[in-house]
N, CA, C and O of each residue as an XYZ file, in Angstrom:
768
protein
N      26.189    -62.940     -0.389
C      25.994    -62.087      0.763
C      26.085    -60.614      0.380
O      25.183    -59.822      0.654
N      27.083    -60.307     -0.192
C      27.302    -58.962     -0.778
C      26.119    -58.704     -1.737
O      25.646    -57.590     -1.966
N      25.722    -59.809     -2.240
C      24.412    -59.083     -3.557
C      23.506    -58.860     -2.897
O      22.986    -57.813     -3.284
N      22.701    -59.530     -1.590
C      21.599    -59.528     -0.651
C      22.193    -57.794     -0.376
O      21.670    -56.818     -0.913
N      23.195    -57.740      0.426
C      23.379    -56.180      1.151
C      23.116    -55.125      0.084
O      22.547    -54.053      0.291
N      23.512    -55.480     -0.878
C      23.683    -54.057     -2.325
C      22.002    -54.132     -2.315
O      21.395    -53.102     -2.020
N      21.162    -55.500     -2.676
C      20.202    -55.350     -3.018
C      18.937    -54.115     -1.242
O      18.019    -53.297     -1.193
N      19.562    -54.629     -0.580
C      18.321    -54.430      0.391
C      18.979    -52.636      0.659
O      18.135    -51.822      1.034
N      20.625    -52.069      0.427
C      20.741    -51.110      0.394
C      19.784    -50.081     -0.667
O      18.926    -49.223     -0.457
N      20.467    -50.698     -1.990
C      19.502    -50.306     -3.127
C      18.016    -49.873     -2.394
O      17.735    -48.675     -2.364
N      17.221    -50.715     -1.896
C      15.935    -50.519     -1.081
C      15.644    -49.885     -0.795
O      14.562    -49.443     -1.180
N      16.478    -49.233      0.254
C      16.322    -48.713      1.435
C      16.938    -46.775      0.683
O      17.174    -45.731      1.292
N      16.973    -47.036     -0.467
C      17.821    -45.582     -1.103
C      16.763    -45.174     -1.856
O      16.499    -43.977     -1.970
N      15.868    -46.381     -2.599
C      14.759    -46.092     -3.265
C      13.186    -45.725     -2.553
O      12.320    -45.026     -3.080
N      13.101    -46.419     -1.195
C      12.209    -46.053     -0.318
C      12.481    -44.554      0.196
O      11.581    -43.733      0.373
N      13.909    -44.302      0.419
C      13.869    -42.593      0.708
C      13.696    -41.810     -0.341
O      13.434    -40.613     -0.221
N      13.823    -42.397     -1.449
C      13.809    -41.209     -2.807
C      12.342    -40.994     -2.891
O      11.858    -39.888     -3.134
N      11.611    -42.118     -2.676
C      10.310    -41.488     -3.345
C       9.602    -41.058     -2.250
O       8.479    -40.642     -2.537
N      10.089    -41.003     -0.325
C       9.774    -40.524      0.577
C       9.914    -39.317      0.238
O       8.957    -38.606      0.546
N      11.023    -38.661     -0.449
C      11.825    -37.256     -0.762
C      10.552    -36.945     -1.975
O       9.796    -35.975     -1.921
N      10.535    -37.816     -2.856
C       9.806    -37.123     -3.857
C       8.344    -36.748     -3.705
O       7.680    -36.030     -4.452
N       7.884    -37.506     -2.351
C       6.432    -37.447     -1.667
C       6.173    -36.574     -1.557
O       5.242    -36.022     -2.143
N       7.234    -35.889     -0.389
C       7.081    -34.633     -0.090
C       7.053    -33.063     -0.302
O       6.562    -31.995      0.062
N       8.076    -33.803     -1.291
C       8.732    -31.705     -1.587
C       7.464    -31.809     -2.856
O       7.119    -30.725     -3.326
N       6.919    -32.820     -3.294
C       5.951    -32.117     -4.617
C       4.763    -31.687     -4.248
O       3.891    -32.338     -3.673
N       4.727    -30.289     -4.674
C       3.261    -29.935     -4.422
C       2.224    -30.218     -4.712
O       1.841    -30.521     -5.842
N       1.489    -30.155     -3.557
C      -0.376    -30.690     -3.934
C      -1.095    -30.532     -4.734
O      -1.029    -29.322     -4.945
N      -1.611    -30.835     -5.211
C      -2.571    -30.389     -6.782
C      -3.606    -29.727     -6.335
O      -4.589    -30.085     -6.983
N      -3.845    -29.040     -5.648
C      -4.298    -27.247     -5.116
C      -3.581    -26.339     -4.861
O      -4.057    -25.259     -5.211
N      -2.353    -26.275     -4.266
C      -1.243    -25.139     -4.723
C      -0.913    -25.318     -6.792
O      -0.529    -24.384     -7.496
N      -1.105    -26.236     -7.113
C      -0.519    -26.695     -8.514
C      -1.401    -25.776     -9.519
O      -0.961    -25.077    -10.431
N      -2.993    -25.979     -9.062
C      -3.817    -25.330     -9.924
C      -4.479    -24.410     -9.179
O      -5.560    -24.192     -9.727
N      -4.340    -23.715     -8.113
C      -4.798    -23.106     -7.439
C      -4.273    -21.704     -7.803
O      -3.256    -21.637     -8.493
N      -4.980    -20.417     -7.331
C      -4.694    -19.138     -7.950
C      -3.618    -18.707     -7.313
O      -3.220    -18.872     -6.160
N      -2.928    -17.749     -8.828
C      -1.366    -16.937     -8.512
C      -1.604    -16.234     -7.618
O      -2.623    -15.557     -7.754
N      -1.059    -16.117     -6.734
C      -1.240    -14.510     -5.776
C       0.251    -13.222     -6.313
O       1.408    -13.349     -6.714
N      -0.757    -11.974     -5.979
C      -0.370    -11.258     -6.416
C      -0.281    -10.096     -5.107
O      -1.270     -9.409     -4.854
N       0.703     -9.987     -4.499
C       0.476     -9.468     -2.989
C       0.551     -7.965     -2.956
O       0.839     -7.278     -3.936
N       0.242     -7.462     -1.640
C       0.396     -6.005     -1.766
C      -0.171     -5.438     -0.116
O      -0.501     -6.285      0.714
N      -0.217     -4.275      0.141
C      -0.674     -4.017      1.445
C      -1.761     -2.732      0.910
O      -1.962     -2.411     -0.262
N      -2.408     -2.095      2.203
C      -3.216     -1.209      2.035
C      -2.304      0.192      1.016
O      -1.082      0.222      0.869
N      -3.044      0.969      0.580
C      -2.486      2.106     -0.154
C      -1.416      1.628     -1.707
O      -1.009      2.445     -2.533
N      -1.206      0.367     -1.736
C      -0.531     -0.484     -2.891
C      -1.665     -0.591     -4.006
O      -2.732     -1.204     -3.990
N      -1.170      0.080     -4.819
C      -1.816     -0.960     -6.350
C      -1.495     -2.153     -6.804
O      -0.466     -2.169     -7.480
N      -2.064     -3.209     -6.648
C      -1.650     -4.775     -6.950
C      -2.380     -4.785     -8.644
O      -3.447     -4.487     -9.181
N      -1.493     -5.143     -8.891
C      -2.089     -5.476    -10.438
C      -2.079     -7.216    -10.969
O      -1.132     -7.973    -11.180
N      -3.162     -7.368    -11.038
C      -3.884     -9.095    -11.614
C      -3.820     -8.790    -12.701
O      -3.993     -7.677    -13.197
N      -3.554     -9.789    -13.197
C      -3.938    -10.409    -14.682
C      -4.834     -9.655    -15.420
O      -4.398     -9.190    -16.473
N      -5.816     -9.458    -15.163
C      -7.047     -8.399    -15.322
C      -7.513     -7.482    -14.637
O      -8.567     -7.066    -15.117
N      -7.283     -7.107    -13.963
C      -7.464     -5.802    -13.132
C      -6.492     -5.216    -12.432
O      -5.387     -5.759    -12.424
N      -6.707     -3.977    -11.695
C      -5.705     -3.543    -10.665
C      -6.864     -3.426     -9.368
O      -8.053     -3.219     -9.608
N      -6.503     -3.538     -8.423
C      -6.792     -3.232     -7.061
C      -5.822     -2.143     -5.943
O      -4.595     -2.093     -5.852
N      -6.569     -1.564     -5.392
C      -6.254     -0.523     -4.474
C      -7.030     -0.358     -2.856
O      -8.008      0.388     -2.904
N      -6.817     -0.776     -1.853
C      -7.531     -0.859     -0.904
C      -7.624      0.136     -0.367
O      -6.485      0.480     -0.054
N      -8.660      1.172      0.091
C      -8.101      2.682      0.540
C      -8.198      2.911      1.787
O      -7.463      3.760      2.291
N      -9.362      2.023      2.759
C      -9.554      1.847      3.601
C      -9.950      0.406      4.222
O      -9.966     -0.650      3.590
N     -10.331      0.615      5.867
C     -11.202     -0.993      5.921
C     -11.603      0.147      6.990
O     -10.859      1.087      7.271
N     -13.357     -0.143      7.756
C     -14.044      0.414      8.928
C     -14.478     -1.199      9.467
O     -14.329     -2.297      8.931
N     -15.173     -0.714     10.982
C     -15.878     -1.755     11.170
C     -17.102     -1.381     11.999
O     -16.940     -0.594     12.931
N     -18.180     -1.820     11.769
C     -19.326     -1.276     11.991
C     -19.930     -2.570     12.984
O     -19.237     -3.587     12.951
N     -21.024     -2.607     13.763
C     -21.821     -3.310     14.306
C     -23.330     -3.504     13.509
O     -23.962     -4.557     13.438
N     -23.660     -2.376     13.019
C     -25.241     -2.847     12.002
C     -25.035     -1.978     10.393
O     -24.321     -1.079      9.946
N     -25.605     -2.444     10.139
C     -25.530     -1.622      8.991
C     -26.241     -1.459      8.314
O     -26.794     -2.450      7.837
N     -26.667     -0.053      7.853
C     -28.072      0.769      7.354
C     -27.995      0.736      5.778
O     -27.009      1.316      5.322
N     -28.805      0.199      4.914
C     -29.129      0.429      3.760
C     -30.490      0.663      3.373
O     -31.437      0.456      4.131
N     -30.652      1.313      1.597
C     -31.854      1.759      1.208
C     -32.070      0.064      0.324
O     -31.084     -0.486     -0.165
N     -33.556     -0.611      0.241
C     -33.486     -1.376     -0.641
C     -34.668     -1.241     -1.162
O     -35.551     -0.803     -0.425
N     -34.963     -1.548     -2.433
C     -35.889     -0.732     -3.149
C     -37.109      0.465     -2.461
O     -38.291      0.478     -2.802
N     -36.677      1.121     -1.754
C     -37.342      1.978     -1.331
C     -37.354      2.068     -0.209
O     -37.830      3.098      0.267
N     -36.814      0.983      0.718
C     -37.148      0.967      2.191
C     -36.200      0.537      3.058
O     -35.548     -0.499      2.929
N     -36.116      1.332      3.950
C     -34.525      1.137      4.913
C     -34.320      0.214      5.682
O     -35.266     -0.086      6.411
N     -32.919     -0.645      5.825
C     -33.001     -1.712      6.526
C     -32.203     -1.501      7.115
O     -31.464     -0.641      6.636
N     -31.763     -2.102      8.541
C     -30.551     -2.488      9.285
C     -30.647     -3.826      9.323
O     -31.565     -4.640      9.424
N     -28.918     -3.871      9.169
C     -28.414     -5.344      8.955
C     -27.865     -5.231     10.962
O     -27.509     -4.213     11.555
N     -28.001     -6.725     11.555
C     -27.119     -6.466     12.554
C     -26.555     -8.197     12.344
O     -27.099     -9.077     11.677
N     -25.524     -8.264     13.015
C     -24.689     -9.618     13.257
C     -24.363     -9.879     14.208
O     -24.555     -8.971     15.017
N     -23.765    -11.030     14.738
C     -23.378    -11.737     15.882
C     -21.902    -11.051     16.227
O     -21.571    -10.780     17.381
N     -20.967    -10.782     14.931
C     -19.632    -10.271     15.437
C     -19.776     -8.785     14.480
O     -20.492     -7.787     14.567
N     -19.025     -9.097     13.831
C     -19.112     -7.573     13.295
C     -19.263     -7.326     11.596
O     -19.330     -8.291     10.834
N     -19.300     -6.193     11.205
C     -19.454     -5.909      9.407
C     -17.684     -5.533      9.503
O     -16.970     -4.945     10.315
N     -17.547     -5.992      8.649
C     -15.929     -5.373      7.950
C     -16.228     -4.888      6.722
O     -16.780     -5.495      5.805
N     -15.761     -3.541      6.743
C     -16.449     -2.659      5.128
C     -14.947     -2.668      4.480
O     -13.980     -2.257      5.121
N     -14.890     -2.951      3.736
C     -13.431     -2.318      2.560
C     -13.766     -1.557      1.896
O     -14.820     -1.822      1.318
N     -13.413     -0.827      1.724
C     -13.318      0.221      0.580
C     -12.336      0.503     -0.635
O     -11.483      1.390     -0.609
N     -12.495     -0.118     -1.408
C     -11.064      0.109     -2.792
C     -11.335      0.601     -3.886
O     -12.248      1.386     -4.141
N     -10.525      0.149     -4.612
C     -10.474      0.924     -6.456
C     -10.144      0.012     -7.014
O      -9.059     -0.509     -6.756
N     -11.235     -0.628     -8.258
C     -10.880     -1.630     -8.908
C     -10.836     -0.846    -10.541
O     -11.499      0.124    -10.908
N      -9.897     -1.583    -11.268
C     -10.006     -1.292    -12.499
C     -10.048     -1.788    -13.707
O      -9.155     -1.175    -14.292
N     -10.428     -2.363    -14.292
C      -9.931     -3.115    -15.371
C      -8.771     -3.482    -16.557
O      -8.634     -2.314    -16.919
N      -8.217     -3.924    -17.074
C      -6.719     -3.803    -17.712
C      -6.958     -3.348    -18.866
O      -6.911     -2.199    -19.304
N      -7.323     -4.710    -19.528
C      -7.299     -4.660    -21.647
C      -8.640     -4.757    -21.750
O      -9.073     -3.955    -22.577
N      -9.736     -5.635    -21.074
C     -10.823     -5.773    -21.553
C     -11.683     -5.717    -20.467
O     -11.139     -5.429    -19.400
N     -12.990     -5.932    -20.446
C     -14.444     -5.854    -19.472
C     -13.628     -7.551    -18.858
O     -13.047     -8.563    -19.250
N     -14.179     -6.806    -17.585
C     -13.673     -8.002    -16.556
C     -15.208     -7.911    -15.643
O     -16.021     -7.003    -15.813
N     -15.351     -8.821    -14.860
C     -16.463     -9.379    -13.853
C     -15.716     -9.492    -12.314
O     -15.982    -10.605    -11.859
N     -15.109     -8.928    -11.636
C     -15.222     -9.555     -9.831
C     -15.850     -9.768     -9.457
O     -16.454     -8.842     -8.917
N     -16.408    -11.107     -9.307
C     -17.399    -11.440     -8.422
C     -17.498    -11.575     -6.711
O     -18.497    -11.982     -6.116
N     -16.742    -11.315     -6.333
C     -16.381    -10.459     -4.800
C     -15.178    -10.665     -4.226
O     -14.140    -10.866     -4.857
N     -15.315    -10.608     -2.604
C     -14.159    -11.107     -2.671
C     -14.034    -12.063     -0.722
O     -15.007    -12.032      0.030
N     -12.991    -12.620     -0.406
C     -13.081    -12.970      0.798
C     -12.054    -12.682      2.118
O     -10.846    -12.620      2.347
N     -13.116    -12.572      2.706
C     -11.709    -11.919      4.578
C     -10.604    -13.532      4.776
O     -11.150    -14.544      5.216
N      -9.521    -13.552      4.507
C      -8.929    -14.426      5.269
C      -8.351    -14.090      6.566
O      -7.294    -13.471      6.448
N      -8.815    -14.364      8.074
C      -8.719    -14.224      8.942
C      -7.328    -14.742      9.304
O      -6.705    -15.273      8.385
N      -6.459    -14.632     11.106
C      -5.098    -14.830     10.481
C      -4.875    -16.068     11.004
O      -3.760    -16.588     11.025
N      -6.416    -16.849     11.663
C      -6.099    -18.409     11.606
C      -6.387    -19.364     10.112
O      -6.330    -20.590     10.018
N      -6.672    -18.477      9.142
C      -6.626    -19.034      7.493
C      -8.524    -19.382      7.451
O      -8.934    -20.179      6.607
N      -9.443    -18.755      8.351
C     -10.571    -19.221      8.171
C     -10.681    -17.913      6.961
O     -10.043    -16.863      6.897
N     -11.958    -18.565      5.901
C     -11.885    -17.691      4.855
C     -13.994    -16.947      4.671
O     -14.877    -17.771      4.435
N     -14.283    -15.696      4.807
C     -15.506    -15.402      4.986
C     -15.895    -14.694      3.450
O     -15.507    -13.551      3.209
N     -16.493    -15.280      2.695
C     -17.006    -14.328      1.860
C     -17.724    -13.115      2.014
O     -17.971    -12.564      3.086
N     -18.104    -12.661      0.674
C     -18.718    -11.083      1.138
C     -20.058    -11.265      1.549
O     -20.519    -12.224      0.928
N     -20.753    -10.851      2.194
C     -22.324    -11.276      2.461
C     -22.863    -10.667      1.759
O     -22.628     -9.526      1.361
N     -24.244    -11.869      1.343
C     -24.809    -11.967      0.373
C     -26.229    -11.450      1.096
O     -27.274    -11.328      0.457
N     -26.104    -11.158      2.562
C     -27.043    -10.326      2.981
C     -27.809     -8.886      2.652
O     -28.687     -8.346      3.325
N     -27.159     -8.393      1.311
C     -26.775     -7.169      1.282
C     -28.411     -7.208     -0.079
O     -29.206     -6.278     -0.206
N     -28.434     -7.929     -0.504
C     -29.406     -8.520     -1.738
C     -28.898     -7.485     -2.733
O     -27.687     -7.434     -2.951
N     -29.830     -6.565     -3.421
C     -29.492     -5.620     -4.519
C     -29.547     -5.031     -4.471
O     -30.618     -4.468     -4.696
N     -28.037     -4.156     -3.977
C     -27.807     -3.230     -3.756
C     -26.462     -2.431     -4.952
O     -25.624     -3.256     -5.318
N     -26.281     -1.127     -5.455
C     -25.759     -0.919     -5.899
C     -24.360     -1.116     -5.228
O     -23.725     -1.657     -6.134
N     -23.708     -1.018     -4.406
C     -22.417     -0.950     -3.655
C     -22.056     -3.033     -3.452
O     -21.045     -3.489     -2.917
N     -22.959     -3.695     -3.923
C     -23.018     -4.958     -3.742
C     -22.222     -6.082     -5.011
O     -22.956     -6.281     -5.979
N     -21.249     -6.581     -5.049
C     -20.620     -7.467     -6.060
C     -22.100     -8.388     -6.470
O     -23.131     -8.633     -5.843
N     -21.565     -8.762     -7.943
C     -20.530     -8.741     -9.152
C     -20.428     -6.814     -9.223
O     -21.300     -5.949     -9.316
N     -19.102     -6.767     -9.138
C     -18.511     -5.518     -9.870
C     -18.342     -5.663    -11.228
O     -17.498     -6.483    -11.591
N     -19.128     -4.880    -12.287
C     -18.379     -5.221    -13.373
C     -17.662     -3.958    -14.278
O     -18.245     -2.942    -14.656
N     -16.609     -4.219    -14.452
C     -15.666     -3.085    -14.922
C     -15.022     -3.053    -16.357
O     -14.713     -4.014    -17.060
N     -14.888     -1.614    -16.635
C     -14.513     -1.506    -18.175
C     -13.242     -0.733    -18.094
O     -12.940      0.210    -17.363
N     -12.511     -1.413    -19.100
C     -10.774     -0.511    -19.170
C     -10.659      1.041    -19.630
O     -10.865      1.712    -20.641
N     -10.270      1.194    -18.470
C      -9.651      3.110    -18.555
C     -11.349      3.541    -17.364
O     -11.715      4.716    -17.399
N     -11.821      2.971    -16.846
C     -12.675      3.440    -15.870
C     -12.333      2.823    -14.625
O     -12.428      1.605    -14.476
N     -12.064      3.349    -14.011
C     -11.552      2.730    -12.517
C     -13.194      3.048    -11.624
O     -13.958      3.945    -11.981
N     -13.398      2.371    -10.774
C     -14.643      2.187     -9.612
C     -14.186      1.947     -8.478
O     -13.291      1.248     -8.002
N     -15.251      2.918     -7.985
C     -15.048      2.484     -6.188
C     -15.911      1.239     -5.892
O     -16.931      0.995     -6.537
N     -15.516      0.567     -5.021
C     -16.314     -0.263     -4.386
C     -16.385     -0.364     -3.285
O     -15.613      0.317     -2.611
N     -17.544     -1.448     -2.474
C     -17.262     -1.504     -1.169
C     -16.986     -3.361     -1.124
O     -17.190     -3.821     -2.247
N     -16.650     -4.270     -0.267
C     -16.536     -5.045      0.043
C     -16.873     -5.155      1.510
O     -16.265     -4.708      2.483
N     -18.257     -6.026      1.417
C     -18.776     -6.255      3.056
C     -18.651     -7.762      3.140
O     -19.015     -8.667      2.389
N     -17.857     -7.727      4.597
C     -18.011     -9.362      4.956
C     -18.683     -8.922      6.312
O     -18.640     -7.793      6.801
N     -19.371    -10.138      6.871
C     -19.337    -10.307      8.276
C     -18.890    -11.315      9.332
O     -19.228    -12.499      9.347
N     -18.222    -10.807     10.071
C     -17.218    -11.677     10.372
C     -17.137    -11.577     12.214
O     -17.473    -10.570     12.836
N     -16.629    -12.831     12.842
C     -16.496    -12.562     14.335
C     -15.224    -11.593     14.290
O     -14.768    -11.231     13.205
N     -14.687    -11.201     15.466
C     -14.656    -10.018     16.277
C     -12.814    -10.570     16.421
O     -11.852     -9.802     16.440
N     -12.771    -11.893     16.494
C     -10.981    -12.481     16.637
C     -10.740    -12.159     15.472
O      -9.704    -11.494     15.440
N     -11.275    -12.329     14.291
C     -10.996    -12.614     12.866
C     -10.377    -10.916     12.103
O      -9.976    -10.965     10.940
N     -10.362     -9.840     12.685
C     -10.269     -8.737     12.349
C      -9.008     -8.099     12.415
O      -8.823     -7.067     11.770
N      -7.908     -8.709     13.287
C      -6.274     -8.291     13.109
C      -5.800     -9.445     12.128
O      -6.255    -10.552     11.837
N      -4.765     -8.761     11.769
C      -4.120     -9.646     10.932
C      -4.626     -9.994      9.730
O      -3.904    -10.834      9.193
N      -5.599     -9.686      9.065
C      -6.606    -10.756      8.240
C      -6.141    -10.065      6.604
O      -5.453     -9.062      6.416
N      -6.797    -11.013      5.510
C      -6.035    -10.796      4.133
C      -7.195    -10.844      3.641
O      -8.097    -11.497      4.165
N      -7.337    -10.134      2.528
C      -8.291     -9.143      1.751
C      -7.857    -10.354     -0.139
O      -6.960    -10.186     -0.965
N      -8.770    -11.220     -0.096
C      -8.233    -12.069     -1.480
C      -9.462    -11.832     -2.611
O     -10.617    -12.224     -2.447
N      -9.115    -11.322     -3.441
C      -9.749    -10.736     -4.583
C      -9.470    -11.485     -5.933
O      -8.283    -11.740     -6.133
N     -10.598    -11.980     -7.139
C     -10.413    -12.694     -8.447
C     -11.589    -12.113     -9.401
O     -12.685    -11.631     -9.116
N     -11.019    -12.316    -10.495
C     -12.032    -11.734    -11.421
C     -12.700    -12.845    -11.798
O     -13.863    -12.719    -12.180
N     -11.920    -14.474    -11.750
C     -12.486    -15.447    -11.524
C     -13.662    -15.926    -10.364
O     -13.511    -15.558     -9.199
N     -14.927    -16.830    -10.783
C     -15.924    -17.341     -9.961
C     -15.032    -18.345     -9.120
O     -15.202    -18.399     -7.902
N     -13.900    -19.295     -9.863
C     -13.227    -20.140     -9.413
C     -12.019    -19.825     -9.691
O     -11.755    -19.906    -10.891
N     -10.760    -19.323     -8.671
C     -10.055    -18.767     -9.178
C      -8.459    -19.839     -9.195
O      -7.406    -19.742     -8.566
N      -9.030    -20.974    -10.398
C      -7.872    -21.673    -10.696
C      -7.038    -21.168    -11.816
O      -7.411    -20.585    -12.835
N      -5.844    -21.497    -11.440
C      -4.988    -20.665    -12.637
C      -4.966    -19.450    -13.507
O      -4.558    -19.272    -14.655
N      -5.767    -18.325    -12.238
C      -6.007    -17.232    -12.435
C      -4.915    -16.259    -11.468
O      -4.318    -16.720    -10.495
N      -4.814    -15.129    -11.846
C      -4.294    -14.368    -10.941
C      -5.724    -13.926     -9.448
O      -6.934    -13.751     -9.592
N      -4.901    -13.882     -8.212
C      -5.696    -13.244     -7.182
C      -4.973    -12.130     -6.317
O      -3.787    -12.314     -6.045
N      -5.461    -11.257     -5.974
C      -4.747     -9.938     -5.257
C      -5.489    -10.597     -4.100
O      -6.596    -11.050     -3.806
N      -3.837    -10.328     -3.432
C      -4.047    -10.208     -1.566
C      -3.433     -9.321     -0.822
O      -2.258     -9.170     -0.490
N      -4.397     -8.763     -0.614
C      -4.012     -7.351     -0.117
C      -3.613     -7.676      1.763
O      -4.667     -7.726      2.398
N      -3.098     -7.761      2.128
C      -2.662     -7.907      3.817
C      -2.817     -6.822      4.419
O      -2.005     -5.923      4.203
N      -4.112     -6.579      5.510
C      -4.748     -5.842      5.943
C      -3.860     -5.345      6.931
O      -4.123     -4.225      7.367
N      -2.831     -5.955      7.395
C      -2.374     -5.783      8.644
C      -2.914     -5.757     10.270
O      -3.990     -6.277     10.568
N      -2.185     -5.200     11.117
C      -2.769     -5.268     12.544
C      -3.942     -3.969     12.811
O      -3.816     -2.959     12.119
N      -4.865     -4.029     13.645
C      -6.048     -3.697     13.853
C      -5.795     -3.994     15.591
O      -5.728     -5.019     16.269
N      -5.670     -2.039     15.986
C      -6.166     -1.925     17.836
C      -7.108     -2.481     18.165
O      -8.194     -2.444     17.587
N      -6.731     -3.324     19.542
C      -7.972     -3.538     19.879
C      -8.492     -2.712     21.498
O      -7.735     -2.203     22.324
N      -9.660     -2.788     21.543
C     -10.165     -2.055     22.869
C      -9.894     -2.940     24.094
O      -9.226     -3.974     24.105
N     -10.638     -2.252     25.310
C     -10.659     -3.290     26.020
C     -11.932     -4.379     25.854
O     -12.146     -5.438     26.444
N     -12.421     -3.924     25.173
C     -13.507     -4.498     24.913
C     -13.501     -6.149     24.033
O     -14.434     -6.908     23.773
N     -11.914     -6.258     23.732
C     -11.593     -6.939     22.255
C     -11.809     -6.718     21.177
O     -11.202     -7.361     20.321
N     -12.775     -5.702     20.795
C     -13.180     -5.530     19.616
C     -12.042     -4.523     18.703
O     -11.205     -3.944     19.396
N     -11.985     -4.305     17.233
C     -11.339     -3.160     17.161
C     -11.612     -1.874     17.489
O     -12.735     -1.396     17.646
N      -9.950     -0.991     17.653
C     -10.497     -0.290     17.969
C     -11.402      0.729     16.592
O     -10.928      0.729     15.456
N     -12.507      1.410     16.871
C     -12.939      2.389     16.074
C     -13.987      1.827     15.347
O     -14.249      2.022     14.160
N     -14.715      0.936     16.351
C     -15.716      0.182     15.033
C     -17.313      1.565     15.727
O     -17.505      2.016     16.856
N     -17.926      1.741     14.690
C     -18.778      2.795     14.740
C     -20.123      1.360     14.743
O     -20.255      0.286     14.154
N     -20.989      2.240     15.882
C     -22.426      1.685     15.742
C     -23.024      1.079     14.194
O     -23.214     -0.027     13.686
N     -23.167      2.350     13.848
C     -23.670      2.383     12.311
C     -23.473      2.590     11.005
O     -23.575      3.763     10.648
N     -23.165      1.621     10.009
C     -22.613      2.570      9.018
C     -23.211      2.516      8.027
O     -23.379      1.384      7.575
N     -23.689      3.483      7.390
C     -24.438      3.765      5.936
C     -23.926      3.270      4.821
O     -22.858      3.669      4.356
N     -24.557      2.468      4.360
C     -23.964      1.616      2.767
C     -24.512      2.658      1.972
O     -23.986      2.346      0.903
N     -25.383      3.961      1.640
C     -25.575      4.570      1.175
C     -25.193      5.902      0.507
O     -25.441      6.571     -0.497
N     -24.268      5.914      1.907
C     -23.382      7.272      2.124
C     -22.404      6.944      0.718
O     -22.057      5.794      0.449
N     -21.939      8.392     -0.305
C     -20.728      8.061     -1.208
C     -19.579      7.275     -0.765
O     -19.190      6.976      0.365
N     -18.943      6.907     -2.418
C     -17.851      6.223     -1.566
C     -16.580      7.171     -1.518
O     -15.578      6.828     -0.890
């Protein structure tokens, strides 16, 4: 009787251990998934290979560019989110290939690829001891614009790489919902 109880205790100690061990181990996408390297606007975050600097963010409704010769407006359903930063390179030539808005329900928007070939348009590619401005355009709905995180890699796939996340913070809104200060138009042409 006593060996039945030890045995079905035993059981019942080994069914919680590996309940315990289920849980607390992390998923094999946090496991191989990219370091973050955090920071807020006006912060230099420094990656693995680069540094980042966010100097601004605007938000526009269309947006005017030159493309090989001839002017376009972009317009969207919600809005353009422009970033504006300073990327740099560390020890050697690095590649960013862009970067993405994480909104603050975790939906994630890359940069639009609407932009075709344009100089202000990722792959950034950068050389050490030259720092560059860039721009970073997503387009994105209109909820997605408070709160939202700015995630940057020099990696295409950024496993077991470093990534800067810059945390955009809160963003007024109108009565309109929108933020506040988003301008009609904004020139991808204009310096940065």
């Amino acid at each position: 009787m006593i060996r039945r109880v030890a045995n079905v205790v035993l059981l019942v100690v080994a069914v919680v251990l590996c309940y315990g061990m289920r849980t607390s181990t992390p998923h094999y996408a946090q496991l191989t998934g990219p370091i973050p390297v955090r920071g807020g606007i006006g912060d230099t975050i420094e990656a693995r290979s680069f540094s980042l600097k966010v100097a601004k963010i605007g938000f526009a409704r269309t947006l005017k560019l030159n493309a090989f010769g001839k002017e376009k407006m972009l317009t969207t359903g919600g809005l353009w989110a422009i970033v504006t930063a300073e990327l740099a390179a560390k020890d050697a030539s690095v590649s960013v290939w862009g970067g993405m808005w994480r909104g603050p329900g975790g939906l994630r928007y890359h940069t639009t690829e609407r932009l075709g070939v344009v100089r202000s348009a990722p792959p950034f590619f950068l050389e050490p001891g030259l720092p560059r401005k860039v721009r970073f355009v997503f387009e994105i709905p209109a909820d997605q614009a408070a709160n939202a995180t700015l995630l940057v890699s020099s990696a295409r796939f950024s496993a077991l790489d470093s990534e800067a996340r810059v945390a955009l913070g809160t963003v007024e809104t109108g009565a309109d919902s929108l933020p506040a200060g988003v301008i009609e138009t904004f020139d991808l042409d204009q310096p940065i």
